[in-house]
C-alpha positions in Angstrom: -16.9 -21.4 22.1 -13.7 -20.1 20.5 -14.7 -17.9 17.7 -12.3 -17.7 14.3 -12.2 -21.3 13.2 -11.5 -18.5 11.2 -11.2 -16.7 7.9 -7.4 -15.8 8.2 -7.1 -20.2 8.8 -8.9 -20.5 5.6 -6.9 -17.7 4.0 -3.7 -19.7 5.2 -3.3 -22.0 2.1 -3.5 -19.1 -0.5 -1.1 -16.9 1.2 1.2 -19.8 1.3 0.6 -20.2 -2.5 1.1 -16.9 -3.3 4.4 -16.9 -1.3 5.8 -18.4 -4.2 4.0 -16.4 -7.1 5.9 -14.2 -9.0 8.7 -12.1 -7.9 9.4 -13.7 -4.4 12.5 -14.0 -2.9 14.6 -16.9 -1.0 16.0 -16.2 2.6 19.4 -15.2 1.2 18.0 -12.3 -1.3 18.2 -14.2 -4.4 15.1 -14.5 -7.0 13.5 -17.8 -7.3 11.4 -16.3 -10.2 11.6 -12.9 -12.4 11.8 -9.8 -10.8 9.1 -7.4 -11.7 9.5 -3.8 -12.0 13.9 -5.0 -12.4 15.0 -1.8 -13.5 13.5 0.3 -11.0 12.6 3.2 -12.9 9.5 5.3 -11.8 6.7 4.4 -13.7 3.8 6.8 -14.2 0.1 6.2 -14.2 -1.4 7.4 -18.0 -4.9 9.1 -17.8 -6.3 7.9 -21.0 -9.4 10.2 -20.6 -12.3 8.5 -22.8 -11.9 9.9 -26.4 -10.3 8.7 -29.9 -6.9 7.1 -29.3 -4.3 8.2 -32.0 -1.6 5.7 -31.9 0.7 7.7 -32.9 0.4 10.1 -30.1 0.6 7.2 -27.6 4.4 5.9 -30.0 5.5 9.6 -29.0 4.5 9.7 -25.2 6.0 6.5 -24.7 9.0 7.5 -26.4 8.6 11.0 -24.7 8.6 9.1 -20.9 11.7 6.4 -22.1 13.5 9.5 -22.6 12.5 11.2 -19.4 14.2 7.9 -17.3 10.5 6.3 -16.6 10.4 2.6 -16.6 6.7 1.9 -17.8 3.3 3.2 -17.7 0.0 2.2 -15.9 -2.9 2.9 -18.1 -6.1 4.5 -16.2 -9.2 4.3 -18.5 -11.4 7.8 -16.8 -14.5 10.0 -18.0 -14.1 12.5 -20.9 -12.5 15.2 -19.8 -14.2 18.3 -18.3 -17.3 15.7 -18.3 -18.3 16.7 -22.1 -20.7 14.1 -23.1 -20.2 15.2 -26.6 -16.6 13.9 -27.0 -16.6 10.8 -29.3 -14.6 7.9 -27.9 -15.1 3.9 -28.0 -17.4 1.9 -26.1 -15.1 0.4 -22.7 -13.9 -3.1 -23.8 -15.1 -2.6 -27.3 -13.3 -3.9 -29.9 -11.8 -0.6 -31.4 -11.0 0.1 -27.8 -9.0 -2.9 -27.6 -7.3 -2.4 -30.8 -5.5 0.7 -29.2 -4.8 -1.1 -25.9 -2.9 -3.7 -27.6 -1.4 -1.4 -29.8 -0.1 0.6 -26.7 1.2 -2.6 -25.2 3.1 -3.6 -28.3 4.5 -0.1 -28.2 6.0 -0.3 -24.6 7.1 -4.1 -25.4 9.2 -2.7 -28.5 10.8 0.2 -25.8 11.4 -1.9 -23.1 9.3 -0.1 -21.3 6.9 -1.9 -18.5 2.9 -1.4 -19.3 0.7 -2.1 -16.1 -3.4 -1.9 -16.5 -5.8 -0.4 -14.0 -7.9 -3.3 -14.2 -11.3 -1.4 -15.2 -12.6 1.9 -15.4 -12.2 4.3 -11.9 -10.7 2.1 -9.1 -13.9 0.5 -8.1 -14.4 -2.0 -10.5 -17.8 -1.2 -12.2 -19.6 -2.4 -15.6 -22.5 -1.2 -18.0 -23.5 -4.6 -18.4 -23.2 -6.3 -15.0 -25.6 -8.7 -14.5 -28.8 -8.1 -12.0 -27.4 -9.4 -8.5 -23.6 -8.7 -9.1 -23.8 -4.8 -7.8 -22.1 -3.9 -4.4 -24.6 -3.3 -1.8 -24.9 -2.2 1.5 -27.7 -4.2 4.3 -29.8 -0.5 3.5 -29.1 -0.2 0.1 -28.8 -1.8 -3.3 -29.1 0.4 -5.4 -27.4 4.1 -5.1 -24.3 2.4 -3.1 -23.8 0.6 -7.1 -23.6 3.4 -9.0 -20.5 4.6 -10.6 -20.8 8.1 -12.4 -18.2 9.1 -14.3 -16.4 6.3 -16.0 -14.9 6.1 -19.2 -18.2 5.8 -20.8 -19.9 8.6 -19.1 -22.4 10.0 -19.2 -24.2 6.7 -19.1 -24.3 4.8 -15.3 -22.5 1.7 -14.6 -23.0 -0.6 -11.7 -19.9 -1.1 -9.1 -19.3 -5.2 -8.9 -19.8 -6.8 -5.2 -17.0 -7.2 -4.1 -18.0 -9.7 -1.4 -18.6 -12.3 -4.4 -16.2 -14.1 -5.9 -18.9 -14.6 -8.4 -19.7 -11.7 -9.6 -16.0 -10.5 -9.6 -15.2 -13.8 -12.0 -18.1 -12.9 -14.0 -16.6 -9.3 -14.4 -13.1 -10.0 -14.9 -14.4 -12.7 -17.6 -15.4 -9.7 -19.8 -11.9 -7.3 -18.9 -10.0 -10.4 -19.8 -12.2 -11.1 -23.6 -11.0 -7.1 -24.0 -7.7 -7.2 -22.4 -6.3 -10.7 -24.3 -4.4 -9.4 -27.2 -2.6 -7.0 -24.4 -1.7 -9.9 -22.5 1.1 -10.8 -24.8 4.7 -10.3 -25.1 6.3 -8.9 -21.8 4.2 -9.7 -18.1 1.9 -7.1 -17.5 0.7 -5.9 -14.3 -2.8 -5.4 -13.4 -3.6 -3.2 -10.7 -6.4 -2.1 -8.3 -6.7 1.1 -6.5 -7.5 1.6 -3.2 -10.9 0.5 -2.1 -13.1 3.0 -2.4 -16.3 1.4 -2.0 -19.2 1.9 0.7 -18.1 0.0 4.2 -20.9 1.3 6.2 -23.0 -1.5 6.9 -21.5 -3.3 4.1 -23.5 -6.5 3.0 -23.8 -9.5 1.1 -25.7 -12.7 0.2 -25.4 -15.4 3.0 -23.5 -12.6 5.3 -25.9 -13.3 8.1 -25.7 -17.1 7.8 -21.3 -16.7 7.8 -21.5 -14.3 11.0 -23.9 -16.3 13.2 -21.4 -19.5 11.9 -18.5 -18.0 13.3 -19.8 -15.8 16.2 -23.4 -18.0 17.5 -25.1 -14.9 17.3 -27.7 -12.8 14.8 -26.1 -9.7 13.6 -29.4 -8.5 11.6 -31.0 -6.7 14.2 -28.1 -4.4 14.5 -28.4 -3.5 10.9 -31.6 -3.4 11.0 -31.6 -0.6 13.9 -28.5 1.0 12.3 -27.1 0.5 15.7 -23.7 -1.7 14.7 -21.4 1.3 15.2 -22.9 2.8 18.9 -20.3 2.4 21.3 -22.7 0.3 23.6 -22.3 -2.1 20.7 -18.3 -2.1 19.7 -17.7 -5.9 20.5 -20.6 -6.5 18.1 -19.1 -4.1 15.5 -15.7 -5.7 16.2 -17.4 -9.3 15.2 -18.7 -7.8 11.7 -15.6 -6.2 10.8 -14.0 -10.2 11.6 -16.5 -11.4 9.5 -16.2 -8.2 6.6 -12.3 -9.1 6.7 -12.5 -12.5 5.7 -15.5 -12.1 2.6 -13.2 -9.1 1.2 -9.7 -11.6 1.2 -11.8 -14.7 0.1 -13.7 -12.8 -2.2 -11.9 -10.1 -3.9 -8.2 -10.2 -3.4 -7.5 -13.9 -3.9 -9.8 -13.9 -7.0 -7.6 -10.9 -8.0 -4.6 -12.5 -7.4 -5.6 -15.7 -9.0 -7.2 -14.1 -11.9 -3.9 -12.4 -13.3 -1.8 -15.4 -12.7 -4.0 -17.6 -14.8 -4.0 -14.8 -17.6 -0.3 -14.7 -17.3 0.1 -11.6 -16.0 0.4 -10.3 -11.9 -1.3 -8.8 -9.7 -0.4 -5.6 -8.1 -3.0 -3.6 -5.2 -3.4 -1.2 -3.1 -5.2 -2.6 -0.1 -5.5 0.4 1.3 -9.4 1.2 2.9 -10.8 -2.5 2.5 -12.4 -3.2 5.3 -9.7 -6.5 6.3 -6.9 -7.7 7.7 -4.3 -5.1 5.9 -1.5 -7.2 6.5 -2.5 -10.8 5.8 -4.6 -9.0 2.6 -1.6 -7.4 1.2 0.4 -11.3 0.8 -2.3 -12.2 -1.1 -1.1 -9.8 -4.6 2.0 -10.2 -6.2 3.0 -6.5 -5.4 2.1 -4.7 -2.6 1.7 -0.8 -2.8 1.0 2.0 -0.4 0.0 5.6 -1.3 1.1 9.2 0.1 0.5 11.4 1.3 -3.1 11.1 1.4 -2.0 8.4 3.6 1.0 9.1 6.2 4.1 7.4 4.9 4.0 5.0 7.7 1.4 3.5 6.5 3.7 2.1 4.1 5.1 0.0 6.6 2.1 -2.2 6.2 2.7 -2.6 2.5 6.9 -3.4 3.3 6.0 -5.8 6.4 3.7 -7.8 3.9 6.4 -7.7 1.7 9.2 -8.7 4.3 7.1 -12.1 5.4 5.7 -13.1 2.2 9.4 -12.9 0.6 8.5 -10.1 -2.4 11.0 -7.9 -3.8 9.2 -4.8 -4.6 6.8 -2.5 -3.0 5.3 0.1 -4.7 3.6 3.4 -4.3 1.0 5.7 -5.8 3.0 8.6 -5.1 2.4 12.3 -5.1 -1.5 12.3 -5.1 -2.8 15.5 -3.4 0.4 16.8 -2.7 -0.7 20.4 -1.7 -4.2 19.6 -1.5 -7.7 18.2 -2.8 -10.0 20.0 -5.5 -13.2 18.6 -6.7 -13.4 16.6 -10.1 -16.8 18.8 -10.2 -15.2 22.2 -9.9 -15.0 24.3 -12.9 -17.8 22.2 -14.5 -15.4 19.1 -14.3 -12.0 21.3 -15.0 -10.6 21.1 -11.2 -7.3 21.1 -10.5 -4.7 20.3 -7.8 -4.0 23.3 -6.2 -0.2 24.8 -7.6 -0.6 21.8 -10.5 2.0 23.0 -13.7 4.0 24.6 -10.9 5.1 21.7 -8.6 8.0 21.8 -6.7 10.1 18.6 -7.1 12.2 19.8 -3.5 8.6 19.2 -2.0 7.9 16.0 -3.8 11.2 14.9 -3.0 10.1 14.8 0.8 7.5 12.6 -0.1 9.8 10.5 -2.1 12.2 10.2 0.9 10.1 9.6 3.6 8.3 6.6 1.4 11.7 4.9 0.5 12.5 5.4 4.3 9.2 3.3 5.2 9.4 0.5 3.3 9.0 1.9 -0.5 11.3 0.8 -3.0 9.3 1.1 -6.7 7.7 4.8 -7.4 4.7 4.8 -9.7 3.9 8.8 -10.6 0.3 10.1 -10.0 0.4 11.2 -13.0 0.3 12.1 -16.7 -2.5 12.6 -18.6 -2.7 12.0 -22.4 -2.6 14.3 -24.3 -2.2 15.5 -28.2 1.6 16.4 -28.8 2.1 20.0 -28.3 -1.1 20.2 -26.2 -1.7 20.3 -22.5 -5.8 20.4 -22.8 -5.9 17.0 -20.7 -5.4 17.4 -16.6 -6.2 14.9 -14.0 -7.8 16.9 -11.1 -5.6 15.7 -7.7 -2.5 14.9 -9.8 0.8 16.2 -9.5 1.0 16.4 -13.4 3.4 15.0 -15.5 3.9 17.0 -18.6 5.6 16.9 -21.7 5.0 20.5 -22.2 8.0 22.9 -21.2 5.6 25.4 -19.8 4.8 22.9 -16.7 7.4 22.7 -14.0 7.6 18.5 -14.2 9.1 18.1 -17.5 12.7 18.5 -19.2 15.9 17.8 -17.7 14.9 18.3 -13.5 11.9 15.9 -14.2 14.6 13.4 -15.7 17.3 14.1 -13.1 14.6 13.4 -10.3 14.0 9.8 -12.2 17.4 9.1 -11.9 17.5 9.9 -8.7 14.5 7.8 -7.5 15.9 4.5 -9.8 19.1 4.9 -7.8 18.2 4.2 -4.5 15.4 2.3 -5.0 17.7 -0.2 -6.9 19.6 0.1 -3.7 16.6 -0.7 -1.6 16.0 -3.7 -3.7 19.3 -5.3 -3.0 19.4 -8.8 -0.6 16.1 -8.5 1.9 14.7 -5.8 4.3 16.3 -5.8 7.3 14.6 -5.8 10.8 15.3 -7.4 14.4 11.9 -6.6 16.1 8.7 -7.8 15.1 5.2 -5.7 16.5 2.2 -6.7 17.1 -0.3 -5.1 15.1 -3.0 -3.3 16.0 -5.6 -4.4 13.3 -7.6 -5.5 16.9 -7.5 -2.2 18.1 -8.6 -0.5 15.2 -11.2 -2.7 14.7 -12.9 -2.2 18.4 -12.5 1.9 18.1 -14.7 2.1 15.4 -14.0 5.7 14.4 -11.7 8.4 13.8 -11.6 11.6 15.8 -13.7 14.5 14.4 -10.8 16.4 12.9 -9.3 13.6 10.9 -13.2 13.5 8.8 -13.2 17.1 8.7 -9.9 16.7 6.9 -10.9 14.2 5.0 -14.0 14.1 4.1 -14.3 10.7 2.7 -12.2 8.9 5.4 -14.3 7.6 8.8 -13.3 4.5 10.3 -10.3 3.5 11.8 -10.2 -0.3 10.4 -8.1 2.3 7.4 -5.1 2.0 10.1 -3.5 5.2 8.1 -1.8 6.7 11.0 -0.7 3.5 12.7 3.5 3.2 13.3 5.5 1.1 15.0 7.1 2.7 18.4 9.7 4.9 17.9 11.6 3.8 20.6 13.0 1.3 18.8 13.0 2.6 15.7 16.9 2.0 15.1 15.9 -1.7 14.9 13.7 -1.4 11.9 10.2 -3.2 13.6 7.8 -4.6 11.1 4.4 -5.7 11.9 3.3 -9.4 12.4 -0.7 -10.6 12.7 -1.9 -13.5 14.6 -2.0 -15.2 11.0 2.4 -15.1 10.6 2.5 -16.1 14.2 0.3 -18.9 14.0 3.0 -20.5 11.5 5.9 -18.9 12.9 9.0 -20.8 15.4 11.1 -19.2 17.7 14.8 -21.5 17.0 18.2 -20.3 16.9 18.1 -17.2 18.7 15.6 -16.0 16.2 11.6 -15.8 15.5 11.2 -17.6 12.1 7.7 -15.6 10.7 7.0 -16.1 7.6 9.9 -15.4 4.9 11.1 -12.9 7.9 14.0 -13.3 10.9 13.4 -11.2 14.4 15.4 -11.5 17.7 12.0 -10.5 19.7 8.5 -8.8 19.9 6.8 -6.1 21.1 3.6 -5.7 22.0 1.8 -2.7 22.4 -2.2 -2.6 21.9 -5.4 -2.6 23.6 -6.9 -5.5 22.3 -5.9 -9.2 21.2 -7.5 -12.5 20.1 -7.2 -15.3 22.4 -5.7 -17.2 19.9 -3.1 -14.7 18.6 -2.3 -14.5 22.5 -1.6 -18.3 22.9 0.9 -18.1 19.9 2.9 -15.6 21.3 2.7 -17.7 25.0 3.9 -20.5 22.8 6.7 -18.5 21.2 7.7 -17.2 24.5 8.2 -21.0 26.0 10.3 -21.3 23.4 12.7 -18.0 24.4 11.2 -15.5 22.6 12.0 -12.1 23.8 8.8 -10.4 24.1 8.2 -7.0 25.4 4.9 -6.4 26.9 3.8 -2.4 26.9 0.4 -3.6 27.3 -1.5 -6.2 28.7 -4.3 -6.3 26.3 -8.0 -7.2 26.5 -10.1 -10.1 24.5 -12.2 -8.1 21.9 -15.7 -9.5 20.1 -18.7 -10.3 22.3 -18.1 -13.9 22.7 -15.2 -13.7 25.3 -13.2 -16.2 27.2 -12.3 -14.6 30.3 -10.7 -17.9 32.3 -9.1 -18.4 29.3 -7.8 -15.4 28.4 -6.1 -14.4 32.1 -4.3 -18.1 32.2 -2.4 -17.6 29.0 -1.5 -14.1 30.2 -0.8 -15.2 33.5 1.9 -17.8 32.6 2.7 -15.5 29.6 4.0 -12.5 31.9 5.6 -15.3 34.9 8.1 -16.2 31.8 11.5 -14.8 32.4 11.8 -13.5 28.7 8.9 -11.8 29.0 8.9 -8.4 30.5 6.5 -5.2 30.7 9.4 -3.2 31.1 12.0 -2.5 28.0 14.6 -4.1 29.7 13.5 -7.3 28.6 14.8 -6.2 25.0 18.8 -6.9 25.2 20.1 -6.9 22.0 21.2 -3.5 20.7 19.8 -1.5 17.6 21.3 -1.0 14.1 21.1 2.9 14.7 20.8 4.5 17.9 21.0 8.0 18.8 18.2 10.9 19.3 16.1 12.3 17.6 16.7 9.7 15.0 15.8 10.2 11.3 13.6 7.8 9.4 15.4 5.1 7.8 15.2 1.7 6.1 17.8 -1.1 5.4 18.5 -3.5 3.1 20.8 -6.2 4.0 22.6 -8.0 1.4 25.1 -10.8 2.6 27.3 -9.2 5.2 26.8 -4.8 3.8 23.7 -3.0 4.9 22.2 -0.4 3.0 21.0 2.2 5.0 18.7 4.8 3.2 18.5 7.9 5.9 15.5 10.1 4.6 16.1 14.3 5.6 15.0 15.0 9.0 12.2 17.1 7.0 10.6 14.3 6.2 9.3 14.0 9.5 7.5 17.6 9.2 5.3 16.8 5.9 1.6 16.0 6.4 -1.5 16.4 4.2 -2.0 19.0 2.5 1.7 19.8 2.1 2.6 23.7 2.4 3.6 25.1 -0.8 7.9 25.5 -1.1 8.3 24.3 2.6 11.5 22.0 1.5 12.8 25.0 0.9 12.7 26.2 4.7 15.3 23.0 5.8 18.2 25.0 6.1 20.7 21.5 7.0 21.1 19.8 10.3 23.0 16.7 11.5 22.5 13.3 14.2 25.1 12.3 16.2 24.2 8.4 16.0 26.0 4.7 16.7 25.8 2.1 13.9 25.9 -1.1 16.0 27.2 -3.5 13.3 29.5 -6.4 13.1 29.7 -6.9 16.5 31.2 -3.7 16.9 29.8 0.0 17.4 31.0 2.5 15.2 29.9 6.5 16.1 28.9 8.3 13.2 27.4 11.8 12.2 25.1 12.2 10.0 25.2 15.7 8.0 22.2 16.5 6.1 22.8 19.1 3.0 19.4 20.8 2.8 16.8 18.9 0.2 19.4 15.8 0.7 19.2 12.7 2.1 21.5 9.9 2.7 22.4 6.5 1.7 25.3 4.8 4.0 27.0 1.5 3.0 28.0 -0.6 6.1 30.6 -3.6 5.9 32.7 -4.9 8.9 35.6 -2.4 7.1 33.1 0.2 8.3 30.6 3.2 7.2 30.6 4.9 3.6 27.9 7.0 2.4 27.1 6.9 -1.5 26.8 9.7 -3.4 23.2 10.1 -4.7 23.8 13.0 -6.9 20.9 14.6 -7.3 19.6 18.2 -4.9 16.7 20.0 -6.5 16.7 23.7 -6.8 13.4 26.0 -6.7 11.3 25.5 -9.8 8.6 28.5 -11.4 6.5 29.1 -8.6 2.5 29.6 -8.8 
């Protein structure tokens, strides 16, 4: 049989909904809805750590981040800070706790000021009163794999919802909703879910078995029972439960997500990031998209801009600066940790992270973070934050922390002009990830909480052809897409051909390319992949290849790829275009960009002492050499028009802050 009658087929319908939901964009650049986040000013997430909320504080902070060139807030409900079960505070979604959340709302409403809502307390979404049967579990475990420790109302326990059941997550947001109703009002809202940081290991559900032996004509209990799912004797059988995992977390949790803030009148912004699914197809399903760094490479935020790019969305967003030098433990200091150098931050380093975001797809910053506080105080820390402060004695505040803003609004209001430009489309590797089951050694012991590779934080697209901008494309966007006109219609995107480059494909995604290619579709072939799962097709599976390679615009050599590149040259910066009628907008990120990793060094944009590409913009049927000089700490931002190449001032190069 041919497995995947599928999840991502049943998934089909909603994406194409949510295509239109708000914010999307028509195939010349204009709006056919509101824009959301329109003026492109940062926004910052707000630690509300559980206590009393003084509404006057909250008028001055607000007033306090207006004036600091932030464009709205994102309100985080967390623990008590330094874990002091003594501090009084409202119950979570009490009524006194809801009369200072509207009142906060109102507040940003009267400012013009955007107010987004972590859409519970901690990012996995967890309740005092969930009802027996609604708690995550794992095929082991249904009881410690629930528990959430340190939310708002800590120290009491809550349960973390299932977020395989669309039940239990309606149940759930039934009660945020009751809370959240008056806040609803006056200007959209965004509600918001963090990355998923929730148990995968031998994550299970209700009916999970029945669903799997559906789709794949076999019983996976016994490998959960014998804890043997993720030996490497047993990788097509893992490779089948992830399939499975995929479609319960899209069907389940995102789509409910997704519909629940459009029916409350609000949207729906996520960060995909860790679920255990198709990242890709998941990531259409919310209104806005959003990646992280550097926690996660910045080309991971390629995902978040190739979602974007086919399901015709404006802005992509990022929770940016999170761990910048480094991870300390909430439980340090008897809950006092702190990010290591945090009050002394250097914005030349966060810059680099900045950059190398907006040059992967990024175009709408949202700050990690700034914690409430009293005026005049600077008690209140979030523990892996580069911290926002209102208080001069901390390094992000004042006049730099408000020239940065600027700075960030500027080109990501250029990077919101027309659409994203790109002329290759690349095969993603969610196949590959999914049969290789775990990263190397030295990527846990880095990260401690990070194990399997279905996370896809290291994946890019080949930098061979990086001057052509690739995005990724799934078997889902090439099941609908066309090849006419010279050009592979996918989704709300245009290519001229396709690379592919992994290990392992479905059958099916391979008999849409084999159908694209009869059509003309260039497609380069660095691989001739395998079929994954343990239901295989091998007749099947070497026929379509077969004919697929025996096509003359088909090729397993680059050759086959004709058409020249927006930028060439070596050594090639990162970049990303927007293409608005007949001008590109190229945003060229500082060669040192491609040097940051996690945990960044302390000062090291300091050590970029300048450099410059030779490179040829191919434009306008023409190519036009040009050099690109890079100040140090600068990037660059080049207008192209068939007049030719002008680069636009950004105005903004930080200096070295107070160190520490």
């Amino acid at each position: 049989m041919i497995k995947k009658t599928t999840w991502l087929s049943l998934t089909a319908a909603a994406v194409g909904l949510m295509l239109t939901a708000c914010g999307t964009q028509s195939r010349d650049g204009r709006d056919s809805e509101e824009r959301l986040y329109a003026s492109c000013k940062p926004y910052t997430r707000w630690w509300w750590f559980a206590a009393e909320i003084d509404t006057n504080d909250v008028r001055q902070q607000l007033q306090w981040l207006k004036d600091h060139e932030f464009g709205g807030v994102e309100i985080a409900w967390i623990y008590p800070m330094g874990l002091d079960s003594t501090t009084q505070h409202p119950e979570f979604l009490s009524a006194q706790w809801s009369t200072a959340v509207n009142a906060a709302k109102r507040m940003a409403d009267s400012l013009q000021m955007g107010c987004d809502f972590t859409y519970g307390t901690l990012w996995p979404f967890n309740d005092l009163h969930l009802p027996d049967g609604d708690q995550t579990r794992t095929y082991h475990d249904s009881v410690e794999a629930a528990r959430c420790y340190h939310s708002w109302d800590y120290p009491r326990i809550s349960r973390i919802i299932n977020h395989l059941d669309r039940k239990a997550f309606v149940g759930y947001a039934d009660r945020m909703n009751q809370a959240l109703a008056g806040a609803y009002h006056g200007a959209k809202p965004g509600l918001f879910v963090d990355s998923w940081e929730v148990e995968t290991m031998y994550a299970w559900t209700p009916g999970f078995d029945t669903t799997f032996r559906a789709q794949h004509g076999y019983d996976i209990v016994p490998y959960m029972e014998n804890k043997t799912l993720t030996d490497t004797a047993n990788i097509d059988v893992y490779y089948d439960f992830m399939h499975t995992l995929s479609g319960y977390v899209m069907q389940e949790f995102y789509q409910p997500f997704a519909d629940n803030a459009a029916r409350v009148g609000a949207f729906s912004r996520a960060q995909c990031g860790g679920a255990p699914t198709d990242l890709l197809t998941a990531f259409t399903l919310v209104d806005i998209p959003e990646t992280e760094a550097i926690l996660y490479e910045p080309s991971f935020s390629k995902i978040a801009a190739s979602a974007a790019t086919l399901g015709g969305k404006q802005a992509v967003t990022a929770e940016t600066f999170t761990c910048a030098y480094g991870w300390t433990s909430l439980l340090k200091d008897n809950g006092h940790g702190m990010s290591p150098h945090q009050g002394r931050e250097q914005i030349a380093d966060l810059k680099l992270i900045c950059d190398a975001l907006l040059a992967n797809g990024t175009n709408q910053i949202i700050w990690h973070g700034f914690a409430y506080n009293k005026p005049g105080r600077r008690d209140n820390h979030f523990y892996t934050t580069c911290q926002v402060s209102m208080s001069p004695e901390d390094n992000l505040s004042g006049d730099t922390l408000a020239a940065f803003n600027r700075y960030m609004t500027t080109v990501s209001q250029y990077m919101r002009r027309g659409r994203n430009y790109s002329d290759m489309a690349v095969y993603m590797p969610l196949e590959d990830s999914w049969m290789h089951v775990f990263y190397p050694d030295r990527v846990r012991e880095q990260m401690k909480w990070v194990w399997g590779q279905y996370e896809m934080r290291f994946i890019d697209t080949p930098r061979e052809f990086k001057g052509m901008q690739p995005l990724w494309v799934n078997e889902h966007f090439l099941s609908q897409a066309r090849y006419a006109d010279g050009r592979l219609h996918c989704g709300q995107a245009d290519f001229r051909s396709l690379y592919v480059g992994v290990e392992y494909m479905e059958l099916g995604a391979l008999r849409h390319i084999l159908r694209l290619a009869r059509e003309g579709l260039p497609v380069y072939m660095a691989t001739q992949p395998k079929e994954p799962g343990r239901v295989k097709h091998p007749a099947d599976y070497a026929a379509a290849m077969q004919e697929l390679l025996a096509l003359d615009n088909v090729g397993i050599h680059a050759a086959v790829i004709t058409h020249k590149p927006l930028l060439e040259g070596d050594s090639l910066p990162d970049f990303w275009c927007r293409q608005e009628g007949d001008t590109y907008y190229i945003f060229v990120a500082n060669p040192m960009t491609q040097t940051i990793s996690y945990p960044l060094d302390y000062c090291h944009a300091f050590t970029d002492q300048g450099s410059q590409r030779a490179v040829t913009v191919h434009h306008h049927g023409k190519s036009e050499p040009y050099t690109l000089r890079f100040r140090p700490q600068e990037s660059l931002l080049l207008r192209v028009t068939p007049d030719g190449i002008t680069p636009i001032d950004l105005g903004f190069t930080p200096t070295a802050m107070r160190k520490g």
